[in-house]
C-alpha atoms as one frame of an Amber mdcrd trajectory, in Angstrom:
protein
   0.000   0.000   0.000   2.428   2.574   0.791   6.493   2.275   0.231   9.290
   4.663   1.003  12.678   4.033  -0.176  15.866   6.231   1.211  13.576   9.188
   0.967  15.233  12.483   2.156  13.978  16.035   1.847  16.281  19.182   2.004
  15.008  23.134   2.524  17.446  25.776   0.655  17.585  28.786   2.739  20.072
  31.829   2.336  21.889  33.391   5.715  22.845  37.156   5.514  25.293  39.429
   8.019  22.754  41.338  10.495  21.840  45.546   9.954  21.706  47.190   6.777
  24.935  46.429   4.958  24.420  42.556   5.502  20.841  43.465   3.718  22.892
  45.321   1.016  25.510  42.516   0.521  22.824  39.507   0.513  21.563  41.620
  -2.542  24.522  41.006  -5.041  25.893  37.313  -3.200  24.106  35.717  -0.732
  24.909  32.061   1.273  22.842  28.838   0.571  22.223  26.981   3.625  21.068
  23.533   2.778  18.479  21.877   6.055  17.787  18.367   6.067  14.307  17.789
   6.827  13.963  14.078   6.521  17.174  11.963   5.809  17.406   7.993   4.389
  14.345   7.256   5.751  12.831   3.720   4.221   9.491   1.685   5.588   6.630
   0.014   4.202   2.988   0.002   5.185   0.499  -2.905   4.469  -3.384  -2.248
   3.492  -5.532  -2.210   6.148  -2.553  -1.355   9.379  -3.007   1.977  11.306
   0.600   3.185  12.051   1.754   6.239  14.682   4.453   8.359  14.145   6.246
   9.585  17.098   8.486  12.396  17.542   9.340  15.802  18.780   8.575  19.058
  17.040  10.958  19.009  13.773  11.797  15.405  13.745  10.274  15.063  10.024
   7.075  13.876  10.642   4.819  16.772   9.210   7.384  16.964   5.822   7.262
  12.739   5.176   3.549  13.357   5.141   3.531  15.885   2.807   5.847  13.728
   0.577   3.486  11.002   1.027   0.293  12.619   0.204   1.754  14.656  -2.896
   2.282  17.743  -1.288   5.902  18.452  -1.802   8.547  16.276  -3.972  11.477
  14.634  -2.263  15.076  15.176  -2.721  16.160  12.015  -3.207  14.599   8.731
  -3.163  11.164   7.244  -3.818   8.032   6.451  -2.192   4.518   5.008  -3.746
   1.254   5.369  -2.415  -1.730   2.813  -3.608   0.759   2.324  -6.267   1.083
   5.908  -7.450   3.659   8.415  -7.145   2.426  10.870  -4.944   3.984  13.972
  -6.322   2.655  13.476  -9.674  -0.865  14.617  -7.938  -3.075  12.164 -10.488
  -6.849  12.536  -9.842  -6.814   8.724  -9.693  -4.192   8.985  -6.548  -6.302
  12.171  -4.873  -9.091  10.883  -5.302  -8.230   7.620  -2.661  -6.496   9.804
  -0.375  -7.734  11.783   2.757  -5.108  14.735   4.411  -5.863  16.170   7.668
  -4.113  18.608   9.579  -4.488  19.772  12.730  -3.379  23.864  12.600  -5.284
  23.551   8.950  -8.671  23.382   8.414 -10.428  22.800   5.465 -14.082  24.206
   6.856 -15.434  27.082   5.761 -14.888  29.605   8.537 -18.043  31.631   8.026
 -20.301  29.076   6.937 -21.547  25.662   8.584 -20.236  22.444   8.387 -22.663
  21.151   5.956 -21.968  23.698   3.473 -18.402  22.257   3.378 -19.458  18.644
   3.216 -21.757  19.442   0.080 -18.484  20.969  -1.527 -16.791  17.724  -1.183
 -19.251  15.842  -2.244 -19.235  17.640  -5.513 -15.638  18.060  -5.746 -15.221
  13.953  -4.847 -18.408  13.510  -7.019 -19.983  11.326  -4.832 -23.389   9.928
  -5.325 -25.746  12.119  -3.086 -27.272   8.481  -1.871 -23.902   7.425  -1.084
 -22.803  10.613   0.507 -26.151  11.098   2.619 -25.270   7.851   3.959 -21.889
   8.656   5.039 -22.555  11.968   6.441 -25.339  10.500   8.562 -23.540   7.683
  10.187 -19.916   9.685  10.875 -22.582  12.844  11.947 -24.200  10.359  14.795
 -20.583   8.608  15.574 -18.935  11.764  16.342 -21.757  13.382  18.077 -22.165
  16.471  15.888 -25.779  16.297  14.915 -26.492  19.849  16.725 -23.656  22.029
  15.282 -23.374  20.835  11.543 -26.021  23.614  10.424 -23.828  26.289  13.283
 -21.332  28.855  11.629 -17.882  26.800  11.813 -16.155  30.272  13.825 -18.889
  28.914  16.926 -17.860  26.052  17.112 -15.484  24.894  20.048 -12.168  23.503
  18.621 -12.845  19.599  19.710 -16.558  20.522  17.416 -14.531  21.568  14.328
 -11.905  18.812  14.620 -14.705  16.371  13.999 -15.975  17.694  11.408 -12.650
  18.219   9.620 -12.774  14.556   9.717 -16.135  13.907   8.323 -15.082  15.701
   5.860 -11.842  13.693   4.776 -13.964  11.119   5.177 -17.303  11.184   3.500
 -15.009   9.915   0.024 -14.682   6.696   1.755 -10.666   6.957   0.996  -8.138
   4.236   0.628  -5.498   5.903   2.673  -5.767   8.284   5.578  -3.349  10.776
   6.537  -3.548  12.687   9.760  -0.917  15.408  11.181  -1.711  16.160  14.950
  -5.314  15.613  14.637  -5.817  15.823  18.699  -3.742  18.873  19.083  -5.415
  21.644  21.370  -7.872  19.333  22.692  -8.417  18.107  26.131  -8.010  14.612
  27.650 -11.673  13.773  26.859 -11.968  14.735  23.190  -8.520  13.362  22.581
  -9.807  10.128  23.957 -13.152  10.238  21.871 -11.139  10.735  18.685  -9.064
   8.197  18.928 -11.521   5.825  19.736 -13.526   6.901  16.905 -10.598   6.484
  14.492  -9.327   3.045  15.509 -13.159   1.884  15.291 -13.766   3.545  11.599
 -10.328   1.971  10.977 -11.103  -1.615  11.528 -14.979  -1.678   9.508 -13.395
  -0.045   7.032 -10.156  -1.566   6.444  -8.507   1.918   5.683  -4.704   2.263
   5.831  -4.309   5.342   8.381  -0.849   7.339   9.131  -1.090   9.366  12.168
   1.609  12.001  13.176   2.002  12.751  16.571   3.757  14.205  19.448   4.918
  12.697  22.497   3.281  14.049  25.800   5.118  15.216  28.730   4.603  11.766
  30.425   6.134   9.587  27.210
C-alpha cells in the first residue's frame, strides 16, 4: 500500500550578516544553507494497518507526510502510495487519499459544516445516496448532529476537529493521513477521537498514518 525508499527532503535557505549592509551585501551574493528535513528514511505500510508516528517538534514527521500525500517532492529517493507516485498529484491517486491537519482546516470559517461537506461531495463527485449515507452515520458517531447547520467560527475547537474529519472522510478513501489531529484538545476529546478512528479503521479496512507528538509523560 504505501512504500518509502531512502527518501530524504532538504530546505534551501540563504543566511545574511545582520543591519543594513548585511541586507545590502545579501543583494549582489548571498549564502545557501542547505536543512535536512527528513534523511534515508525507508518503511513500508500494508493495506488495512493503522501506524503512529512519534516524535518531537521538527523530527520530520509533518514533511514525510507531505511527501506522502503529494504535497511536496522529495530530494532524493522514492516512495509510492496505492501504487502511485504521490507527487505526480493524479486525480486517480487524490481521489483515494484523505489529508488532515491539525493547525489547517479545510471548513469554511463563516459558513456551517454542511456547506463544506456538500463541496466535497461535488468536488469527490460522490453519489448524493452514497454521501447522505456517510454523512449520517460519521454525523451520529462523532456526536455532531447539533452544530453541523452552526457557523464553523462557533464552534469549540474539539466541534470543528470532527468535522474536519467527516469531511476527509465522506469519500470513503483508501489511505488516511492525519498530522496532529488531537492537538489543542483536552483529555476527553482526545480520547473520543481516537476511539472513533481506531473503530472507523477496523470496519473499514482503511490504511491510516497518524503524526504525533509525544506528551510530557512519554
Amino acid at each position: 500500500m504505501i512504500q518509502v525508499t531512502n527518501l530524504r527532503r532538504v530546505y534551501h535557505t540563504y543566511e545574511k550578516a545582520p543591519g543594513v549592509l548585511g541586507a545590502l551585501r545579501s543583494i549582489v551574493s548571498r549564502k545557501r544553507k542547505d536543512i535536512t528535513a527528513v534523511n534515508d528514511i525507508s518503511f513500508s505500510i500494508n493495506q488495512g494497518e493503522i501506524v503512529g508516528f512519534v516524535g518531537p517538534n521538527g523530527s520530520g514527521k509533518t514533511t514525510t507526510l507531505k511527501m506522502l500525500s503529494g504535497v511536496l517532492t522529495p530530494t532524493h529517493g522514492e516512495c509510492r502510495v496505492l501504487d502511485h507516485e504521490p507527487s505526480k498529484r493524479k486525480r486517480d491517486f487524490k481521489r483515494q487519499i484523505a489529508l488532515v491537519m491539525g493547525q489547517k482546516y479545510q471548513l469554511m470559517w463563516d459558513l456551517p459544516a454542511i456547506d463544506t461537506f456538500r463541496l466535497h461531495r461535488d468536488l469527490y463527485e460522490v453519489d448524493e445516496p452514497a454521501w447522505r449515507s456517510t454523512m449520517d452515520t460519521l454525523v451520529e458517531l462523532l456526536g455532531v448532529q447539533h452544530v453541523i447547520d452552526t457557523p464553523v467560527r462557533q464552534l469549540s475547537l474539539g466541534e470543528r476537529m470532527k468535522c474536519e474529519l467527516i469531511t476527509a472522510l465522506l469519500h470513503e478513501p483508501k489511505v488516511l493521513f492525519l498530522d496532529e489531529p488531537t492537538i489543542g484538545l483536552d483529555a476527553a476529546s482526545q480520547r473520543h477521537l481516537r476511539e472513533f478512528l481506531r473503530a472507523y479503521q477496523q470496519s473499514k479496512g482503511t490504511t491510516c498514518l497518524l503524526y504525533t507528538s509525544p506528551s510530557p509523560r512519554d
